[in-house]
N, C-alpha and C positions, 0 to 999 in steps of 0.2 A: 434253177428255173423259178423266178418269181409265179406265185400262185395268186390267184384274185378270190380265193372263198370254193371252190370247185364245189364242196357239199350245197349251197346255199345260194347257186349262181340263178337266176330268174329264168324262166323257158327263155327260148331263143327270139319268139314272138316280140315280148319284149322288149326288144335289143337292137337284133340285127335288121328290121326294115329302116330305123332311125338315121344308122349307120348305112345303109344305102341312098335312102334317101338325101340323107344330108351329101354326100358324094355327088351325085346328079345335080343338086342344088349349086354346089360350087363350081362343076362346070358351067352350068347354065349360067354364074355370074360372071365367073371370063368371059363368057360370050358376050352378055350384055353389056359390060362395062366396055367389052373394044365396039360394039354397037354403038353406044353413048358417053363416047370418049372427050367426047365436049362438055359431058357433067363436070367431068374434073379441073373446070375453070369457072364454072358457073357458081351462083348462090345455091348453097344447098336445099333451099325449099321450091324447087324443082321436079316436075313429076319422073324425070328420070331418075334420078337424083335418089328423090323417095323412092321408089323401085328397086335401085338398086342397094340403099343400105337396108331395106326391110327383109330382102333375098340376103344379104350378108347374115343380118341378124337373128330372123328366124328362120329360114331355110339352109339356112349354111352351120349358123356359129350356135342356135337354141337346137336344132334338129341334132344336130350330134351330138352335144351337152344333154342333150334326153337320154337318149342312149345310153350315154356313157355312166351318166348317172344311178338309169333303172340298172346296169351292170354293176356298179361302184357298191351303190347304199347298203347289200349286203355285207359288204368289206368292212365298210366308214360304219353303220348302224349294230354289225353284228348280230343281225338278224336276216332271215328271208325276204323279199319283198311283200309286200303286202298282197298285191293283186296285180299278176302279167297279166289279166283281162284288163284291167282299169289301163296299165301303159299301153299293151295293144292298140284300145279304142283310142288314146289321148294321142297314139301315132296318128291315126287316120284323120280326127280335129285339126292337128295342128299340120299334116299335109295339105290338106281342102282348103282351111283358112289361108295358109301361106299362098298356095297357089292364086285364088282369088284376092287375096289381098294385093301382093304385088305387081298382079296384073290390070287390076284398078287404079295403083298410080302410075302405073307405066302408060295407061291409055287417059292418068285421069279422070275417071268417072265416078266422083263423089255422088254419093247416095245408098243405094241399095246392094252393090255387090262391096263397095268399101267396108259400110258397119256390118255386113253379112259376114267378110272374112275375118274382122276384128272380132266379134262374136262367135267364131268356131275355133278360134286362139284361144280364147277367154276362156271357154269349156274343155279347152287340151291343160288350158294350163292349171286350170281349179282340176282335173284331174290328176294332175302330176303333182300339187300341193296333196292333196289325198294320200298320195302313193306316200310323199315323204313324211307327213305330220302320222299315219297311221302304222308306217315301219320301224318311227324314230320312236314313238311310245312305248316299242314293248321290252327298252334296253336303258339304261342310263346315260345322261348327257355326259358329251366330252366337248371341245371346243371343235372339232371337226364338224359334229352332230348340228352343234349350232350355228354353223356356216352355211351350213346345207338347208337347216329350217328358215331361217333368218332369208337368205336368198331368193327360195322358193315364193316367201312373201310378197320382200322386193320384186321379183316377177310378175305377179300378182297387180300389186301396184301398178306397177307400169302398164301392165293391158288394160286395165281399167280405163286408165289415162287418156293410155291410145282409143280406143273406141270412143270415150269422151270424145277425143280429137274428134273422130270420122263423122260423128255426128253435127259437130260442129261445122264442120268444110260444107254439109248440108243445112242443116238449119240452124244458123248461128244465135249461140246464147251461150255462151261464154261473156262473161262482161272483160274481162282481162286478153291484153290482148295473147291473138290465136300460135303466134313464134316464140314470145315468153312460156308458154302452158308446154308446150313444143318440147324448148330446150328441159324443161323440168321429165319430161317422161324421157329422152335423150338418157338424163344424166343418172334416171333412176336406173334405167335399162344396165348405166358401163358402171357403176360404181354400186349399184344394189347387186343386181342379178348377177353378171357377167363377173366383175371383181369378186365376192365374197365367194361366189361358186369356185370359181377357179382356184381362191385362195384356200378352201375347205380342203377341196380333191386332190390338189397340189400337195399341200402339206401330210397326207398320211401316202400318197402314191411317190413322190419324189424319194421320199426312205426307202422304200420299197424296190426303186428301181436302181439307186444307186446300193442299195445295202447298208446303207446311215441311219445315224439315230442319232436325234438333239431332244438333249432334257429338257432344254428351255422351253417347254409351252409357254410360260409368260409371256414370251415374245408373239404366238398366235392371240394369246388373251387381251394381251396391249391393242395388237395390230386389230382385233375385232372391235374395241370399243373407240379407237379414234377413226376406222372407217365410216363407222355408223351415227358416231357424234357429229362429222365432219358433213355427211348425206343429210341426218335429220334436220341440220341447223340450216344447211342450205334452204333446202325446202319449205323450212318453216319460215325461214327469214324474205326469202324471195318471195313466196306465194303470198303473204301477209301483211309484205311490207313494200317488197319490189324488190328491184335490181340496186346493189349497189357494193362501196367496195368492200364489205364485209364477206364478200365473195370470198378474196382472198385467205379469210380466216378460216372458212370453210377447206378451203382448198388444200393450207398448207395440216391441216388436221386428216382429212382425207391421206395425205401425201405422205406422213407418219405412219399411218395404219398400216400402206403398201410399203416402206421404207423397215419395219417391226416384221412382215413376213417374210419379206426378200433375205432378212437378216437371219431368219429362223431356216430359210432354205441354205444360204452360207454356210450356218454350221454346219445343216448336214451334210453339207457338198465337202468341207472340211473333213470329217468325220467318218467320207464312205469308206467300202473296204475295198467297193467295184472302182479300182480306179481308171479303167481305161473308160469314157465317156466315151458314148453311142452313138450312132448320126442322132437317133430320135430323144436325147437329151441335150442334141447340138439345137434344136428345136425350141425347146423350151427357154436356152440360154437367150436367141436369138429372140424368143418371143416377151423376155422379160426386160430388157434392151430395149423393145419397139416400145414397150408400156412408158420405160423412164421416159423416153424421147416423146412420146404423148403429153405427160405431166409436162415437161419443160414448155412444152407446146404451149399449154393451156395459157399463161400471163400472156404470150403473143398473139392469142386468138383474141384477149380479152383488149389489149391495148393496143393491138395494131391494125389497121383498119386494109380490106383486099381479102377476095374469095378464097385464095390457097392457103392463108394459114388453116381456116376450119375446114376445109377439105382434105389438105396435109394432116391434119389433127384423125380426121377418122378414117385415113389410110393405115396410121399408124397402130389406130385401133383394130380395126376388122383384118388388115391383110396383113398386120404385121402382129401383132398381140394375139389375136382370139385362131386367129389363121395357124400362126407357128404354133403355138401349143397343142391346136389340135392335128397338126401332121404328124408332128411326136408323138402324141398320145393314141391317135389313129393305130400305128402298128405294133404299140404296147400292148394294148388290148383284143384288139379284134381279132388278131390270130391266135390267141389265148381263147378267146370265148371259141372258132372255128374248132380246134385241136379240141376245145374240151367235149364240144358237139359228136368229132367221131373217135377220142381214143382216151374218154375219160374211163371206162372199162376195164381197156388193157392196159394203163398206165401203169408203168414196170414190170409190165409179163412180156410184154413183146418187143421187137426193135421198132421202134416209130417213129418218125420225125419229129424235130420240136417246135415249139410255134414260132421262132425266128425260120423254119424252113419251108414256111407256108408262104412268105412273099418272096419277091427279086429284091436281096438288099443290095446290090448293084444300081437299082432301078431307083429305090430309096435316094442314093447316092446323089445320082442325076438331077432327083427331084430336088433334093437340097439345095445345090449350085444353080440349079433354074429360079428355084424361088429366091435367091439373093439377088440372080441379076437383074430379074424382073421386079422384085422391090425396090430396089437401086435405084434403078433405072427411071419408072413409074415416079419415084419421089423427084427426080433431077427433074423430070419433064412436067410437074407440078410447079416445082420452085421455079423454072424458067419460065415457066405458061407455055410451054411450046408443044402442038399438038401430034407432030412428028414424033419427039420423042415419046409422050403420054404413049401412042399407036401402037410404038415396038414395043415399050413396058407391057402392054395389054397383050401383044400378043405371044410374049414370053410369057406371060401368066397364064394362057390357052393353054400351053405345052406344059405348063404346071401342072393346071386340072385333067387332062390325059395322062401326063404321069401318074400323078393319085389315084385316079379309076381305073388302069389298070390293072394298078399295086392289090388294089383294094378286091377288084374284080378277083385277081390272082387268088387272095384268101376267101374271099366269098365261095368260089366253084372248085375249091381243092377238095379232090378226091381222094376219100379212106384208100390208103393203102395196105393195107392188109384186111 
């Protein structure tokens, strides 16, 4: 049985409202998205549209990456966390914010509930920069470590951005225009925050669960400084200078960074001793698949003119990227932290379940072949523009998000037996 730190795991506070929360949030965006099943032909600056990926983003895909995180950093840091009161509170911030934020663009009501929600983000998130700059001090850097700080920033970044934004949609004074400034917090969000996080977590949890080990850190060391060269140069080049094709250079530098980790996860996959692979590492396969198929994307979004390439592009992101990894990593952990909750005491005195017998992996099952068909599917009726098919996608992704909650529920309400 893989272990995640058990002496040094954060209260439960910490943790486990994230991982609820973020569950309810993914429901609620099945719903929404078969609600606003016409975003997915439309231009994305849209107040559906925004609605629905800021519910992907931070209600779905930053809500449970909190989580997972305040659980993780004792693992990746080697230390305690710093303060389950500070994640506690930065749950409740970044619940309140979310809910009013996205409900602002779903109704459109720039002004006062917009930059209110993007300012109770901003204080989840300078909280959760907290948590990690004051856990990651009291141990030596490793490149894991630096993934994870580095990330945190980019986060950072990005909300600042965004609240810029919301203020702007109200009192304009931005001189640059308001969809260029747009696509930069966009790009800070998947290739700052989201990329380097997952890529940090990734690489010491994937040995972990397969039972592998690659020597090759250099390949994490490579893969961190052309992600970050490829992001800063963008940004500095766009913001300063404008749009243009040095895009590309950015791009394909970025594209190495991700291509340097992928290759560091090969070896291990090469290398495990676990070789029978798990539904919930069929997840992660599937989820690093939807990322290439994103990057491919990217020159088409860039050169080809028509709404579903850039709507296909952050399908591939949210429901196929950030989605799959986190269904996988969902029952890697969470029944781990439940079991640890009621039988880290009698661990090896008594007969007890293990934390694979806290869910339905049957259920698991199910959920897996659902989410293909309804990926599939959703992307065909993208490509086609046909709102029929988009409809079924959507409502095969319903029976997705019921499957998950109540896999999830399952772990949540399992009772000590003994």
């Amino acid at each position: 049985m893989v272990t995640l730190g058990i002496g040094k795991s954060p209260r439960n506070s910490a943790v486990l409202p994230f991982y609820g929360a973020g569950t309810i949030f993914f429901l609620g965006l099945t719903i929404l998205m078969f609600i606003a099943a016409d975003s997915f032909k439309e231009h994305f600056f849209q107040p559906h549209t925004l609605a629905l990926v800021h519910t992907a983003a931070l209600g779905w895909g930053t809500m449970i990456i909190f989580g997972a995180a305040y659980q993780l950093m004792p693992v990746i840091f080697e230390e305690e966390l710093y303060s389950s009161r500070l994640a506690f509170l930065s749950f409740w911030f970044l619940l309140i914010g979310a809910i009013t934020l996205i409900a602002s663009f779903w109704f459109f009501q720039v002004g006062f509930f917009m930059i209110t929600g993007g300012c109770l983000i901003l204080i989840a998130v300078i909280l959760y920069n907290l948590n990690v700059f004051k856990t990651a001090v009291k141990s030596a850097l490793n490149i894991q470590k630096i993934f994870l700080i580095v990330s945190a920033f980019w986060l950072f970044i990005t909300v600042i951005i965004g609240v810029l934004l919301a203020i702007n949609l109200y009192y304009p004074y931005i001189p640059s225009n308001h969809l260029e400034i747009l696509k930069l917090h966009a790009h800070i969000g998947f290739a700052g925050w989201f990329l380097q996080l997952i890529t940090g977590v990734s690489s010491k949890l994937v040995p972990m669960f397969l039972f592998g080990k690659s020597n090759n850190v250099k390949l994490l060391k490579v893969a961190f400084v052309f992600q970050n060269i490829g992001l800063l140069g963008f940004l500095i080049d766009d913001f300063f200078i404008g749009a243009s094709d040095r895009v590309y250079i950015y791009y394909i530098l970025v594209l190495m960074g991700i291509l340097f980790w992928m290759a560091f996860l090969v070896d291990v996959y090469k290398k495990r001793l676990k070789k029978k692979v798990d539904i919930q590492m069929r997840h992660t396969f599937i989820s690093m698949v939807s990322l290439l198929i994103a990057l491919i994307l990217i020159p088409v979004v860039l050169m080809v003119s028509g709404n579903q390439w850039s709507v296909l592009y952050g399908t591939f992101i949210f429901l196929g990227w950030i989605s799959a990894i986190i269904f996988g990593k969902t029952f890697k952990t969470l029944p781990f932290i439940i079991w640890n909750m009621h039988y880290k005491d009698v661990h090896g005195r008594k007969n007890i379940p293990l934390p694979k017998d806290l869910y339905f992996e049957k259920l698991l099952f199910y959920q897996f072949w659902s989410f293909l068909a309804a990926f599939i599917i959703l992307i065909l009726g993208i490509l086609l523009q046909q709102i029929i098919i988009i409809k079924f996608g959507l409502l095969i992704w319903i029976v997705v998000a019921l499957l998950y909650v109540f896999n999830v529920a399952k772990v949540f309400f399992h009772k000590k037996t003994i």
